[in-house]
C-alpha positions in Angstrom: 45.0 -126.7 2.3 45.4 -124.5 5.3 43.3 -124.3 7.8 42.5 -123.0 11.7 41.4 -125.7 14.0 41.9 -127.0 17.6 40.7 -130.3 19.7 39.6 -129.5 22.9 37.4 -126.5 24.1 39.3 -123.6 25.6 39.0 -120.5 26.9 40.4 -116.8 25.1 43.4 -117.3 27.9 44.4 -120.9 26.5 43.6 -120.4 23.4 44.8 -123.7 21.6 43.3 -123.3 17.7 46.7 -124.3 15.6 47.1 -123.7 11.7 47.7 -127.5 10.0 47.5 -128.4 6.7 44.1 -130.6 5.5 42.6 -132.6 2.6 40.6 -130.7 0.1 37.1 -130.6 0.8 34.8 -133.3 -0.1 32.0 -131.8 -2.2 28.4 -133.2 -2.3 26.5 -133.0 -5.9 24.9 -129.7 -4.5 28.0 -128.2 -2.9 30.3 -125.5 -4.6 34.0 -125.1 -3.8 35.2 -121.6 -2.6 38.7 -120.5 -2.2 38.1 -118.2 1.0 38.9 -114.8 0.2 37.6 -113.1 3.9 36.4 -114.7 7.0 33.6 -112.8 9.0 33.7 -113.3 12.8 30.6 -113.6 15.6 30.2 -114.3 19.2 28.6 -117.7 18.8 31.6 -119.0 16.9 33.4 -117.7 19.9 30.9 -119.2 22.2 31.2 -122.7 19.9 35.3 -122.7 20.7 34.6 -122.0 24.4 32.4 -125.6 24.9 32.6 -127.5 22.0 35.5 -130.5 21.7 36.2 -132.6 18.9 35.0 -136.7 19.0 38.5 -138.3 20.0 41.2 -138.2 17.4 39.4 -135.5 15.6 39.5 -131.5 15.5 36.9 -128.4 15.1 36.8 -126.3 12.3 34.5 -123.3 12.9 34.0 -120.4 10.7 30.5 -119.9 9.2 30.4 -116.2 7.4 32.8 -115.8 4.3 33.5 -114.4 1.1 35.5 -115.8 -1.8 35.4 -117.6 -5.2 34.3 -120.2 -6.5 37.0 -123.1 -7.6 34.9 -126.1 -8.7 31.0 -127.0 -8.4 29.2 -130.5 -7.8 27.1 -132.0 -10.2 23.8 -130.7 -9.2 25.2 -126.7 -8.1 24.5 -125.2 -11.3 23.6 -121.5 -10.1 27.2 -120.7 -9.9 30.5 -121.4 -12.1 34.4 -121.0 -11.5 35.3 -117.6 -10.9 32.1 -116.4 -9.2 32.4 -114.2 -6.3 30.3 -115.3 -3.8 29.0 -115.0 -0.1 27.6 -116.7 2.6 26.9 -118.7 5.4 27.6 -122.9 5.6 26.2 -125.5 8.0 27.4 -126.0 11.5 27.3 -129.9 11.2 30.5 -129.4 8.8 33.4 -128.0 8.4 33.7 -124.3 8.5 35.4 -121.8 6.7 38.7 -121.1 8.5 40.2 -122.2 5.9 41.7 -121.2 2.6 38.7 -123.2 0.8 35.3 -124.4 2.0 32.7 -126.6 0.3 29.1 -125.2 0.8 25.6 -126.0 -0.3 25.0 -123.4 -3.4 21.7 -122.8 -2.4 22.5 -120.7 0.9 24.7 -118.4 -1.4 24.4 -115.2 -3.2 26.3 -113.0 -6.0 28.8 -110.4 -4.2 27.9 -106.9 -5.9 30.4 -105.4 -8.1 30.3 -102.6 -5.7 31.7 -104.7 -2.4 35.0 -105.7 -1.6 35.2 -109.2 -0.2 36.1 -108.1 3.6 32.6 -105.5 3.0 31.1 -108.8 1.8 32.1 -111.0 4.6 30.6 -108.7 7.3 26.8 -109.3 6.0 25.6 -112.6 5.4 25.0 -113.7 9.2 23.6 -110.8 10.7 21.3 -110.0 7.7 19.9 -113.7 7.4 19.4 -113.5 11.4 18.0 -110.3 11.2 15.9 -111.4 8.5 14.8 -114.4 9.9 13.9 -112.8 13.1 11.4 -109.8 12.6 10.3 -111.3 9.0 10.4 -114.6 9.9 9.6 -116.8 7.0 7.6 -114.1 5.5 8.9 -110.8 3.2 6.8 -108.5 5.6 6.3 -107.4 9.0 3.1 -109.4 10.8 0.2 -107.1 10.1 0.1 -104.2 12.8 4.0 -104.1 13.3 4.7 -100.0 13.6 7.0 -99.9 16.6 10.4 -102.1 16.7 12.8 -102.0 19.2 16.1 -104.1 18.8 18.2 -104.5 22.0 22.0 -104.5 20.9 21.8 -102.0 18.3 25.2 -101.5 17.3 26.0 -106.0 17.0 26.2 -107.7 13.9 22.4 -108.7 14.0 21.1 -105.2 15.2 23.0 -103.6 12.5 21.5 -105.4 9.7 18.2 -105.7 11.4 17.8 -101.8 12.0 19.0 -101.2 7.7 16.3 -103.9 6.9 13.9 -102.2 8.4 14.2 -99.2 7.7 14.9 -100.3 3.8 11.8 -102.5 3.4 9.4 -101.3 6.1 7.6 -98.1 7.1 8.4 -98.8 10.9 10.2 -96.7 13.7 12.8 -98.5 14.8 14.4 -97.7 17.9 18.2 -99.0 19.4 19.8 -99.6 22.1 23.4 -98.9 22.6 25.6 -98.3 26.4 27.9 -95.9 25.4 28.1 -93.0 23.1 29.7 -95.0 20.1 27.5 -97.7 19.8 24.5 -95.0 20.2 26.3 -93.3 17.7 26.4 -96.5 15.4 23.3 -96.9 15.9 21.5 -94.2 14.4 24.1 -94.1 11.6 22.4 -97.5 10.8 19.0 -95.6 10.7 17.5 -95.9 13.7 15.1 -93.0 14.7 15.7 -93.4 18.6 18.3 -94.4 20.0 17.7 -95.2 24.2 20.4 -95.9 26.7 20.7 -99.7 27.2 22.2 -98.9 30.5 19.1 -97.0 32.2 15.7 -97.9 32.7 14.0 -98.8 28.8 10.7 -98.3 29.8 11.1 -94.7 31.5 12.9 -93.6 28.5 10.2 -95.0 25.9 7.4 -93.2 28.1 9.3 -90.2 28.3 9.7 -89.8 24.1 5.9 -91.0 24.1 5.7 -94.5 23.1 3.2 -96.3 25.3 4.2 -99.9 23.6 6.1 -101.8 21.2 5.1 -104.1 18.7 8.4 -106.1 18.6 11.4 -106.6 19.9 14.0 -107.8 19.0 16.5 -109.5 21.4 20.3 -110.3 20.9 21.9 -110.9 24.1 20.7 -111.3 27.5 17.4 -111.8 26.9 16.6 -113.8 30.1 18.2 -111.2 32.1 15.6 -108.7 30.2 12.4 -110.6 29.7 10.5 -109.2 32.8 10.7 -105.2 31.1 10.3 -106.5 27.9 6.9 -108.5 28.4 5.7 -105.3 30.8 6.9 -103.2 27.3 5.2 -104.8 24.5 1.3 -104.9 23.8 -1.1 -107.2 24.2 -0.6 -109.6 21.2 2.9 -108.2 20.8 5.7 -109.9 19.1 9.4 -110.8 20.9 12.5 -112.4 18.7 15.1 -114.4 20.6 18.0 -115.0 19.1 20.3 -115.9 22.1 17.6 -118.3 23.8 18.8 -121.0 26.1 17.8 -122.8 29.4 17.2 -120.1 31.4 15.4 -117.8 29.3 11.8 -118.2 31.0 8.7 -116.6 29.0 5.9 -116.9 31.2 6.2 -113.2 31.5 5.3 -113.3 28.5 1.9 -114.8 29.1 -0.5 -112.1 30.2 0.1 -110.2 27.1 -0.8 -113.3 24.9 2.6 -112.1 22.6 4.5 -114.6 20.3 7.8 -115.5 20.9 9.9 -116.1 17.7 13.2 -118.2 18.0 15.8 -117.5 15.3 18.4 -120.2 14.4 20.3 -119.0 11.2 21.4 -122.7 10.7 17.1 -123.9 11.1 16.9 -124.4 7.0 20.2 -126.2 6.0 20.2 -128.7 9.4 16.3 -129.5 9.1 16.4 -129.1 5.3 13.4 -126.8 4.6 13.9 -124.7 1.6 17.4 -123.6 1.8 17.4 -121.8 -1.2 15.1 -119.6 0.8 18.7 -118.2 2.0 20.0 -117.8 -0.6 17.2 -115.8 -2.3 17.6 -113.3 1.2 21.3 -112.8 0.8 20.3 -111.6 -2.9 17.9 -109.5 -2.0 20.6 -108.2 0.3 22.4 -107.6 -2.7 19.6 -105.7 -4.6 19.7 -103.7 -1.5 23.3 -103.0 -0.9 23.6 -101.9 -5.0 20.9 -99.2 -4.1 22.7 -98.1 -1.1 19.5 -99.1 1.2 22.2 -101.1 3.4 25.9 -101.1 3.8 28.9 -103.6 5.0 29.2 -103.0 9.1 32.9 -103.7 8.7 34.7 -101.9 11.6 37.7 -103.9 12.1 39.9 -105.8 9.6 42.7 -108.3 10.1 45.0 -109.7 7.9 46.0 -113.3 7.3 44.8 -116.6 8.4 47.0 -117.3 11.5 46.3 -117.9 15.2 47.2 -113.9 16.2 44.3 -112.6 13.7 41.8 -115.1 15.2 42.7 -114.8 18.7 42.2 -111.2 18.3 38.8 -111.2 16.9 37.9 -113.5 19.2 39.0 -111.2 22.5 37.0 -107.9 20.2 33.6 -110.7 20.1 34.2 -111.5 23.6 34.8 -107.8 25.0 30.9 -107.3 23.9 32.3 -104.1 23.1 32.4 -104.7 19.1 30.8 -102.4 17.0 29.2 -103.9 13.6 31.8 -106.6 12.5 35.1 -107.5 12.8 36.5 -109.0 9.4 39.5 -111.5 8.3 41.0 -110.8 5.0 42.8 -113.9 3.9 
């Protein structure tokens, strides 16, 4: 099969990933086979290609948000059979899905609607199980006393899905963030009630539309940068999601309002193996929500073809931190 790869880490200006030909996937008794129909792409697989070098001899195969159909299943995948449309996510200890076929655990899959294209299908499984994952947690509800939600990064991936989620399943005000007028603009068509100017100062703006505190925020890039406002922001017992957490994100600002810092790892269930079906039964109930029209794809751009040029591209749109919603590959 084809398939994008490269050996050694490299930057956007050298960038080395090469189409080659490789084996079939190996499947495991859980695993399915999916013949790769579209490829969604996000700044950590970006970030991933930027630092991370195969073992010696070996190559990198990224890609962990796709749509396709299934071509074969292992002996204990039974959920799905040849010819199912599916969607997901895989696991970052294998190989990805930059390929024209992946093998995946079944469990961390769900049905594509008969009302979604595969590229509108591609663009939802990451940010919605991050999303998910990060103001849920692994609950189906808000923590009691949740009313006010502000997500930083609005118009990304994760704040995307994160502000539909919300707004489908909870009674909350949720209020963006965007820097310029079309991400502001993305942002309320998402559903957020507010949307504030990520640009100027966030706690003169939420005092000047009345709002004395947050409940939660959520956090998808820059959060060490941000943490100081943020902890000054929330209330006492307050809740903060991190998805972009790293060395030198220090929380002790977060101290003297006794708030709980949540760390969201869409990979956490398949690595550690707790419940991974759990994901599965999200991406579902993603479904349920996309055939009521209570969320929709966040497709913005689409590129055609798995080559080099369609992959270097998306990569320079994740890496311009410009992108609105999701840039897809249909292969």
């Amino acid at each position: 099969m084809k398939a994008l790869v490269y050996e050694k880490a490299h930057t956007l200006e050298n960038f080395a990933i090469e189409l080659v030909d490789l084996a079939e996937p190996a499947l495991r008794d859980t695993d399915v086979l999916v013949e790769v129909r579209a490829i969604g792409v996000n700044p950590g697989e970006a970030f991933f290609r930027s630092v991370r070098s195969a073992e010696p001899g070996g190559r990198v195969l990224l890609g962990w948000e796709f749509a396709g159909v299934v071509v074969a299943t292992g002996a204990s995948a039974g959920r799905f059979k040849a010819g199912d449309r599916v969607y997901g996510t895989g696991d970052m200890t294998r190989d990805g899905c930059w390929a024209e076929r992946v093998a995946v655990d079944h469990r961390i899959l769900a049905a594509v609607p008969d009302q979604l294209s595969f590229v509108e299908a591609a663009s939802l499984p990451i940010g919605s199980l991050t999303a998910w994952e990060a103001i849920f947690r692994d609950q189906d509800e808000l923590p009691a006393g949740v009313d006010r939600v502000l997500i930083l990064g609005g118009a990304g991936g994760v704040g995307s899905l994160a502000t539909q989620l919300l707004k489908a399943r909870t009674k909350a005000f949720v209020i963006g963030t965007g820097s310029r007028s079309e991400s502001k603009a993305w942002s309320k068509k998402m559903g957020a009630d507010l949307v504030l100017d990520h640009g100027g100062d966030i706690a003169e703006q939420l005092a000047s539309a009345g709002i004395a505190h947050l409940d939660m925020v959520l956090s998808t890039a820059k959060t060490s940068d941000q943490i100081g406002w943020i902890a000054r922001a929330l209330r006492p017992f307050g809740h903060l999601s991190v998805v972009d957490g790293g060395p030198s994100l220090d929380v002790s600002p977060l101290m003297m309002k006794a708030a709980s810092l949540h760390m969201e790892m869409v990979f956490s269930r398949i690595i550690n193996g707790s419940a991974p079906e759990r994901q599965g039964s999200i991406l579902e109930t993603v479904s349920e929500l996309v055939v009521k029209g209570q969320v929709k794809p966040i497709v913005t751009t689409r590129l055609d073809g798995l080559t080099p040029a369609t992959m270097k591209t998306a990569h320079g749109l994740v890496e311009g931190h410009r992108s609105i919603g999701k840039t897809v590959i249909a292969i």
